[in-house]
KEKE-118676 format. One record per residue (C-alpha): residue in one letter; x, y, z. Coordinates in steps of 0.02 Angstrom, whole numbers, plus 50000, padded with zeros to 5 digits. Layout:
// residues N
AXYZ...
END
This chain:
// residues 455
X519505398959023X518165413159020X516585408059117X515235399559012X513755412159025X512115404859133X510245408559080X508635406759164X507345395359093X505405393059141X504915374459170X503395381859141X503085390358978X504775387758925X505225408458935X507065414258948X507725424459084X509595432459097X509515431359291X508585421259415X506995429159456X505715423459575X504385427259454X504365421559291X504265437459160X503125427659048X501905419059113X502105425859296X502445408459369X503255408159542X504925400759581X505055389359412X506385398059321X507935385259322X509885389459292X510485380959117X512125384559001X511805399958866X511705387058682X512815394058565X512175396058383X511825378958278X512755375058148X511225375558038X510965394558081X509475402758167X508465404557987X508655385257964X508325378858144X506655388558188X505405386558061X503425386758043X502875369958105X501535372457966X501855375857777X501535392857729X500125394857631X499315410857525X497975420957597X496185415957559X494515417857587X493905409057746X492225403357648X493185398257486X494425386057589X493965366557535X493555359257722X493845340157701X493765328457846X495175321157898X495765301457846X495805292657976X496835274957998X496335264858137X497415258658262X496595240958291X496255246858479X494405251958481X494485262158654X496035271958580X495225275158423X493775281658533X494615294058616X495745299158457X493995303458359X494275287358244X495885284058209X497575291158162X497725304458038X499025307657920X500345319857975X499445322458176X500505321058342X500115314258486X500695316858677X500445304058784X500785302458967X500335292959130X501385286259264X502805273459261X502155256959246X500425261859167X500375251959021X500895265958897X502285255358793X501105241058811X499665249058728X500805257758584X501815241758547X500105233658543X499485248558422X501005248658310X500855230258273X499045232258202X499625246658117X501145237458027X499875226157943X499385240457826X500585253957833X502515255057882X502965259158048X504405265458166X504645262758354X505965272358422X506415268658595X507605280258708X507425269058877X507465251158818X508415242958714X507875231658556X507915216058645X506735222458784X505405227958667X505635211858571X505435202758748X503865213258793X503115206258590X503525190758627X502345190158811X501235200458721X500935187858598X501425200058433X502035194158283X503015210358259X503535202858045X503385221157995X503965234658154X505435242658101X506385245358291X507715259958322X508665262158480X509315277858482X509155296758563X510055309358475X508835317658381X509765319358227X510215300758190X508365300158205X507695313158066X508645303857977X508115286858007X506435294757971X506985301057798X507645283957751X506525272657787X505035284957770X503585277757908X501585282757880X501775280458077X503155282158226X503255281158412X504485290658501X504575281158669X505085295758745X505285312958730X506385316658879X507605302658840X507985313558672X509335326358638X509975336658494X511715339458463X511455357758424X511075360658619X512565356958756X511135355258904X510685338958955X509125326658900X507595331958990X508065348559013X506455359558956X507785367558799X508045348858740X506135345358748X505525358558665X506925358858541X506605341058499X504765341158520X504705354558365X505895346758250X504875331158263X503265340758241X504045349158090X504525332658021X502755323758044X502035337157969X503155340857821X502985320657770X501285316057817X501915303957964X500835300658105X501985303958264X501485297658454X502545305458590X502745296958744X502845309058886X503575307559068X502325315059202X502815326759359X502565319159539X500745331459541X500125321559377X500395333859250X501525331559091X503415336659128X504335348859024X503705366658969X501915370258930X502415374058752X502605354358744X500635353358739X500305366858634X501485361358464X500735343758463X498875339658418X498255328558503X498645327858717X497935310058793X498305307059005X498475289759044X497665286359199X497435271959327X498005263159468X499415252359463X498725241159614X497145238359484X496855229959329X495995244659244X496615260559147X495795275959050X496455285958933X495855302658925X495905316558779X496415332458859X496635341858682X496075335658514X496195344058363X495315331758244X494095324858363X493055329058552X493835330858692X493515323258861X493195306758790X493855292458879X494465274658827X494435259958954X495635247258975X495985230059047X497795225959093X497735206059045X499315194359032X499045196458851X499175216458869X497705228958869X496145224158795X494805238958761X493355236458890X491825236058802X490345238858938X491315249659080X489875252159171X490215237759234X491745237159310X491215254559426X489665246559509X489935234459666X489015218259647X487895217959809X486745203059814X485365215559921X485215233859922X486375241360061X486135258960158X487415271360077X487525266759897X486865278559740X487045273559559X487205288959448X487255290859268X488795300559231X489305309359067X491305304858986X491195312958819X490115304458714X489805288158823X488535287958968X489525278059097X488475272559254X489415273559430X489265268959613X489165281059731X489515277359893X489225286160045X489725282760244X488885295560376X489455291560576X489615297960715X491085313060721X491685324060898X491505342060890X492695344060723X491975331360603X492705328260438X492085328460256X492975318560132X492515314659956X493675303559841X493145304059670X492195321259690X492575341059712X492625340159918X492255360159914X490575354259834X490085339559952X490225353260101X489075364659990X487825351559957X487835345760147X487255364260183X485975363160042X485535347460133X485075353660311X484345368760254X483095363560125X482915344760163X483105346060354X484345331560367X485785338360488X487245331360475X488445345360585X488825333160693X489315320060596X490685313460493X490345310860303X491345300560182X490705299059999X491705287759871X491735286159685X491695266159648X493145259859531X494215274859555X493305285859422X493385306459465X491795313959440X491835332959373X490185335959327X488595343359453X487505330959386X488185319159528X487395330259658X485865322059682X486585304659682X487615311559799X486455317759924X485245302859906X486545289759946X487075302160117X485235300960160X485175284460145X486645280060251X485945292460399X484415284060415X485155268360384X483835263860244X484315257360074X483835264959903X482625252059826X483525241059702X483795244459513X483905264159577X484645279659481X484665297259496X485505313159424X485595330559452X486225347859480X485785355859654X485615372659665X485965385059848X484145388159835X483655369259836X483195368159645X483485350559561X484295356359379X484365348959222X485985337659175X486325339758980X485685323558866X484585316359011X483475306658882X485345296058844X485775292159016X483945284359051X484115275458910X485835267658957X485075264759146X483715255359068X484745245258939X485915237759118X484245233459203X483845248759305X482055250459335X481645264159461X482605283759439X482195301059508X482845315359380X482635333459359X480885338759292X481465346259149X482515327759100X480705319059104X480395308858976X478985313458853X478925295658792X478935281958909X480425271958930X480175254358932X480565244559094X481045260659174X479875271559339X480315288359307X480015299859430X480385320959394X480555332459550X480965352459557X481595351559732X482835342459850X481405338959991X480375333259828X481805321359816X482065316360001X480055312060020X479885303659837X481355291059897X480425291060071X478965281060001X479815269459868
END
């Protein structure tokens, strides 16, 4: 028997090699280029297997094209329908991923089974079988009268399930557990993916079926199979949370009908995940007294002001003392303890520092860099911030205190939750007072450091 021929694939961007390289041609990844079987030819030919994922349309002019919003169908989940900009829309797909055990079947079983009461629906499932999701409806408490179920992974006997019973909305619970029969390699491999990943695309979009893919994530976080995976689909949400906690986010990444960076919050319940309506709440510690070390700071997620704990620890170190941030950029906390010492005077060479994001939330944004340095003062000099106490900021090398964007909404959130006292960038002022709420605007760090000094 002759040899069947090998080829080279990127688990990266999904580019084709002839012989192992150590750097991918395409995309110029290192050491990702993995050893599959050459697919022979589909039976369908080339011309009928690689299509536009779009209908082709004639050329117009860009100012004579009708923009319409999109329709939008919403999912009964208010926190999903957050971060998908509304709702579903006709014909969109969705990625979604997160870590075994997350909640992601639990939140699109939940989904599906508002959506059945108004439209027909598909769930096709690839790792459990009917009578598991049935098991998981009946814990949930879901009536389930109208989900159509399929157990099944070859790709084909799916398309056409789809073109029989016609859904206005499908889950495919998951990607990697699909194969088509056109390729020999084996499911999961990036060839099956991103074969399967466009026919289904081509599909939702041809018929005007909504389409959620559920996605298996790498050991590092990110989505597994090739890159190519997030560009065909839509919409990209990241399921995120601990498992040893009761609490989950779900996080746009890319949206094409709606913002990104919006964020929906969860509460695992015995009853599945219910949307979390006030999540401030569940990222500030309930201390009965003001205690030395602790910062609230009015952080951005999208669209939502979201107030969160900082908390910081400073003690005594030895002649290598550590920095550690959880939550926040660690490069940044040893920038802003340098800002610290030379513009404030507060030293801190000698000690170690540990600052920690309450509730598990990661904070991207340099607004938290006042809040930061405020609650590392406070824990040095063992002094607690007064109670009902904000702040936000930027810090600058030179010492400035910058502007955060929409300042005037995150007072105004502070002050609806019973904050009374904050210290914000000058330019963030308020030009109308804000009811219930001491607002006090400095230009400097040390303007900062002696303005908390006499609270």
């Amino acid at each position: 028997m002759a040899k069947e021929k090998s080829i080279y694939t990127c688990s990266d961007c999904g580019g084709i090699s002839p012989k192992w390289l150590g750097k991918c041609p395409s995309c110029g990844a290192w050491n990702t280029l993995i050893e599959g079987v050459a697919e022979a030819p589909g039976a369908g030919g080339k011309n009928n297997r690689y299509q536009a994922l779009a209908k082709s349309q004639p050329v117009a002019t860009l100012s004579e094209i009708e923009a319409t919003d999109f329709e939008r169908t919403p999912t009964g989940q208010d926190e999903l329908d957050r971060v998908l900009g509304g709702g579903i829309v006709a014909g969109g797909v969705v990625l979604i991923g997160g870590d075994p055990g997350i909640g992601k079947s639990t939140l699109l079983l939940q989904a599906i089974d508002d959506l059945s009461q108004k439209l027909p629906v598909l769930y096709v499932t690839g790792e459990e079988s009917g009578a598991q999701i049935a098991m998981r409806s009946r814990r949930l408490g879901l009536a389930g009268h109208k989900v159509r179920v399929l157990a099944e992974i070859s790709l084909e006997k799916i398309l056409a399930t789809l073109e029989a019973e016609r859904p206005a909305f499908c889950v495919i619970d998951s990607i990697q557990t699909l194969y088509s029969e056109h390729l020999s390699s084996a499911p999961g491999s990036v060839a099956q993916v991103r074969e399967c990943a466009a026919q289904l695309t081509r599909t939702a979009k041809s018929s005007g079926c909504a389409m959620v893919l559920v996605g298996h994530v790498t050991k590092e976080g990110s989505l597994a199979g090739p890159r190519v995976l997030e560009h065909i689909v839509d919409t990209v949400l990241y399921f995120e949370g601990d498992t040893h906690s009761s609490f989950r986010l779900v996080r746009a990444i890319k949206n094409r009908f709606g913002a990104v960076n919006e964020i929906g919050v969860f509460a695992m319940t015995e009853k599945g995940l219910k949307g979390v309506a006030n999540p401030s709440a569940i990222f500030l510690s309930t201390h009965g007294e003001p205690v030395p070390g602790s910062c609230v700071l009015v952080t951005l997620e999208g669209t939502r002001p979201l107030l969160v704990e900082l908390q910081a620890l400073v003690d005594g170190g030895g002649p290598s003392p550590r920095r550690l941030s959880v939550g926040l950029d660690r490069d940044r906390l040893a920038m802003l303890l340098a800002v610290l010492h030379r513009h404030a005077g507060v030293a801190t060479q000698d000690q170690d520092v540990f600052v920690n994001a309450v509730g598990g939330v990661r904070i991207s944004e340099p607004a938290a860099d006042l809040a930061v340095l405020l609650a590392i003062q406070s824990s040095l000099r063992g002094r607690p911030l007064p109670k009902g106490f904000i702040a936000f900021g930027e810090i600058g090398l030179a010492g400035e205190v910058r502007p955060a964007p929409r300042g005037q909404e995150r007072l105004k959130e502070a002050a609806k939750l019973g904050f009374s006292v904050a210290v914000v960038p000058k330019a963030n002022a308020p030009k109308k007072p804000i009811e219930g709420l001491t607002v006090h605007a400095v230009e400097r760090i040390e303007e900062a450091m002696d303005c908390v000094r006499g609270l």
